[in-house]
N, C-alpha and C positions, 0 to 999 in steps of 0.2 A: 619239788626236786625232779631234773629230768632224767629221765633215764638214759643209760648207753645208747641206746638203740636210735632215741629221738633225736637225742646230741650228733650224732654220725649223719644222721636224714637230714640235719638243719642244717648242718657243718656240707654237705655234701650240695645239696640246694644252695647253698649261699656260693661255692665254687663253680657252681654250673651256671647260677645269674653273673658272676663276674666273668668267668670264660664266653659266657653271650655275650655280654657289651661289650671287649675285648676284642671280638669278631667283628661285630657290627663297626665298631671305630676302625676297623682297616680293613674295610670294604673297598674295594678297590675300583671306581669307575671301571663301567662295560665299553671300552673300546672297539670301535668297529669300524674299519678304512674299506673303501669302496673305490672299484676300480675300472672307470669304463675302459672295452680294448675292441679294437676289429682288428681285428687279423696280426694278431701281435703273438703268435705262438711262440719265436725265437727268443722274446723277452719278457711273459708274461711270467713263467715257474721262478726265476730267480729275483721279479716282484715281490710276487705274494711268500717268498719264502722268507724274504730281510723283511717284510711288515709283517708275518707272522711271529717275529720278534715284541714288537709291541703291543697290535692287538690281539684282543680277544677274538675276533669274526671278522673274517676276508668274508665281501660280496662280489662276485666279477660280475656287469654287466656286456655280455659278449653282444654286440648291437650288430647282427646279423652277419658273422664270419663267415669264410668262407673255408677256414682251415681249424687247426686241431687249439683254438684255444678256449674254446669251452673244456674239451678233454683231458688239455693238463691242468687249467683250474681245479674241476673238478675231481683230479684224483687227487690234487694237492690237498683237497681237503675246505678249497675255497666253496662256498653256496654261490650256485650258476644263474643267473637270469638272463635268458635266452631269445632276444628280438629277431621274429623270424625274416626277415630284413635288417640294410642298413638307416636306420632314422636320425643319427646325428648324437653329435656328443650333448647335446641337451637333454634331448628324449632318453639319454645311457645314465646321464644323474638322476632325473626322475623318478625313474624305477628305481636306482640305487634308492636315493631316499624315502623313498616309500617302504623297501625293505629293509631299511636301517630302523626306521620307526616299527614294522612290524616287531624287530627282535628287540626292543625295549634298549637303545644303544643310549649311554652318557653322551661320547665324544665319539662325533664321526670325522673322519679322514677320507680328503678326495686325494688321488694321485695316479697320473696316469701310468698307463700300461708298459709301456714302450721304453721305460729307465733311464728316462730326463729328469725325475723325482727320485732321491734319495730317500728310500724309507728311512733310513739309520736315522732321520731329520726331525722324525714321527714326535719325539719325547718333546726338541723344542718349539713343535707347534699346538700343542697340546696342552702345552704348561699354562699357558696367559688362561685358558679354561677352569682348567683345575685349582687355578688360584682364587676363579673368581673375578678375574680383571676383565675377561674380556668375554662376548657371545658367538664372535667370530673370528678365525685368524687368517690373516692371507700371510703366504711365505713368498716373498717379495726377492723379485733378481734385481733391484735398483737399490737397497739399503747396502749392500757393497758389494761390489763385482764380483761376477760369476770367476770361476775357476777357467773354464770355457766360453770367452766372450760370445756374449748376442750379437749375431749376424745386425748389420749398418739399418737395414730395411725394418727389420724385426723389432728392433729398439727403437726407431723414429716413429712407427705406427702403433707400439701400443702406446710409448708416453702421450702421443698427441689423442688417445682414442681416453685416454687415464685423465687426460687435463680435463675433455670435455665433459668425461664424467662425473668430475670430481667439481666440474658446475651447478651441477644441480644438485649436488649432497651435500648433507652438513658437516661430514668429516673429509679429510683429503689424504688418500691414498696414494703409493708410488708405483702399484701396478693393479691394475684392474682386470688383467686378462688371466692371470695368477692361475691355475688349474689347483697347485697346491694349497688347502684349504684344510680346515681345522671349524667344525661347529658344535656348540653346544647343543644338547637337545631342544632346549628354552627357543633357541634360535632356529631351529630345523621343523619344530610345529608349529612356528610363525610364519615360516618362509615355503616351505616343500606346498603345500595346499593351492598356490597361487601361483606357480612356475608355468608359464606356457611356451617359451621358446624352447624350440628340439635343436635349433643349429649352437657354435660358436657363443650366440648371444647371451645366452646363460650367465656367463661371468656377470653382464653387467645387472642382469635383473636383479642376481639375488642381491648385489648390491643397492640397486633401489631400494627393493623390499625390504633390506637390512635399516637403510636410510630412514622408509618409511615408518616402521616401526619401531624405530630407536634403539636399532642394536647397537653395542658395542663393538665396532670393530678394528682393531690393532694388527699390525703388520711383523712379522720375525725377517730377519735376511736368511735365505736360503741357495743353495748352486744348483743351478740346471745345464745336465748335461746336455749338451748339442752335438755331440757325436758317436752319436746311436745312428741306428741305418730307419732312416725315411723320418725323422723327428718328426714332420708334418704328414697329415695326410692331403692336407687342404690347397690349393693354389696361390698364396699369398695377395696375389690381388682380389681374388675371389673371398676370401676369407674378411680381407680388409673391408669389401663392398657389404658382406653380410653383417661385421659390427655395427659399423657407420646407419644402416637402415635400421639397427635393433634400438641404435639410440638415440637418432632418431623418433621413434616407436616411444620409449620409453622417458623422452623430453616430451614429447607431447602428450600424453596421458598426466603424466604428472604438474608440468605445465605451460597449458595451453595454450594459453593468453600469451607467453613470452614467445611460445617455439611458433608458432602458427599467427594468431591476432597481427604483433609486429611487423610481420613479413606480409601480410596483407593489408595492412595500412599502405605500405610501399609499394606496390603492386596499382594499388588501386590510382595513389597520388602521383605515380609513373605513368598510368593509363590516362588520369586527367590532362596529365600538362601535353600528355602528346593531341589529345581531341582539343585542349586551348590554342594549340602550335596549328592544328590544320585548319580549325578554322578561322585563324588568323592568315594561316599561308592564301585559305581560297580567298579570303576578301582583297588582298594586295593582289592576287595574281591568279583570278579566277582557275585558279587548280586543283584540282581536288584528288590527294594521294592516295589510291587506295593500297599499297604498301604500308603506309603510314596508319592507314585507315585500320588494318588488319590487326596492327601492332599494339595500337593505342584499346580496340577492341577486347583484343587474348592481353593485355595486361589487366584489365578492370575485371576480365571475368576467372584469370586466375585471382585477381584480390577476395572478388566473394566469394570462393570457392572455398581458400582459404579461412577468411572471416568463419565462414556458417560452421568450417569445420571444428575450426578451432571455439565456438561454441559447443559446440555436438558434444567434444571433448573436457570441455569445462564441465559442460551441466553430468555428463556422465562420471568423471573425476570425483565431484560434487556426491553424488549418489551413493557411489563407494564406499569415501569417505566417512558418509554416515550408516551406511553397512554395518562399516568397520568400529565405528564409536558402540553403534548399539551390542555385537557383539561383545565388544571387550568390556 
């Protein structure tokens, strides 16, 4: 027979095991948005104040200001990482993601600084996560029209940079340049490790690396506003030349043979028929072009230039590849 005393200990232990699993079942994902800015003082504080609604942890990555937006982050309550220079919206996710992984984050959140991203947006891009459906989210200005139409230029160059993207991967997406983004952690120690571009190009990497590793990735519609003061920092032409070379970069790595080999077959078979064409020209009419001469020359040697590279790129592709098997 037990006694009072033991009955109340058992009774009291058995409330305290049900009030622990009770906890632990509404654990709540560690949410963490991260925010690269330069010089974005005027609209950095009422940022981080509408995502301080959602997450758990503001990170600003201040990528070499030159004004007070490390100092209203920081009193805001945001953690500051501070590039004593400006190195590029790539190099500002980077370090985001590396200090997202330090603090042990569920779900991280990109959005820029500048209040073209509505945080209020946070909860629907986070959800595909939280359910489980998805590893990564872009919040997409093409699944229904912004509130604030995308300027004529701005919309013709990312679909067209989105299409050619969405060649080389196995999923297809309707914006690829997206800054608004949503990752699981599953997804962010897959991907963070292996990010080498510091410019614009970013967007389309982690999408490779998403591709390569077979993440899940799903799109929400979301509005970006476009009439904020300076929405770009970049020069739009200049911005455009720097995707186009990242993928460029990142069709050839991944493959080779198509983005390189191809274009040197043709090259080479352009440089033939001009050296079959001259010395057909000098036997009829003892002439001998050396314009022609020069042409048919710089075609064959850009063809093997291309060929060697586009092995260089294979075999090293190749190497990776089984890096990346033995690892996993």
């Amino acid at each position: 027979m037990l006694s009072s005393d033991g009955g109340m200990t058992r009774h009291m232990i058995s409330r305290e095991v049900l009030e622990l699993r009770e906890e632990t079942r509404h654990v709540r994902p560690k949410v963490v948005a991260c925010i690269p800015a330069y010089n974005e003082e005027r609209s950095i504080a009422k940022v981080i104040l509408l995502a301080k609604k959602y997450a758990d942890e503001i990170i600003v990555c201040d990528d070499g200001s030159t004004d007070m937006t490390s100092e209203i982050a920081r009193a805001l309550g945001a953690i500051v990482i501070k590039h004593p220079r400006n190195m590029g919206y790539g190099a500002a996710l980077i370090s985001l993601f590396r200090k997202a992984l330090e603090l042990k984050a569920d779900v991280i959140i990109t959005l820029d600084a500048d209040g073209q991203h509505n945080p209020e947006e946070i909860p629907r891009l986070i959800q595909p996560i939280l359910k489980g459906e998805a590893d990564i989210v872009v919040g997409s200005r093409f699944i229904k029209e912004c509130s604030n139409r995308i300027p004529f230029y701005r919309r013709l160059g990312i679909k067209l940079i989105t299409r050619i993207s969405n060649s080389s991967m196995k999923f297809n997406i309707t914006d690829s340049q997206s800054g608004y983004r949503a990752y699981s952690i599953k997804a962010l120690k897959l991907i963070a490790p292996y990010l080498t571009e510091y410019g614009m190009g970013i967007s389309l990497e982690v999408l490779e690396l998403a591709n390569s590793a077979k993440l899940r990735v799903v799109e929400v519609p979301v509005e970006i506003t476009y009439d904020v003061e300076k929405p770009s920092k970049k020069n739009p032409i200049a911005h455009g030349i720097e995707l186009i070379m990242s993928l460029v970069k990142l069709i050839s790595l991944e493959r080779p043979i198509t983005c390189l080999g191809l274009p040197s077959l043709a090259f080479i078979a352009i440089g033939m028929s001009l050296v079959a064409y001259l010395i057909l020209l000098f036997n009829a009419t003892r002439y001998f072009s050396v314009p022609l001469a020069i042409i048919a020359l710089g075609a064959v040697l850009v063809g093997m230039i291309l060929a060697m590279s586009s092995l260089t790129f294979y075999a090293l592709s190749t190497i990776i590849k089984k890096i990346d098997r033995r690892q996993s």
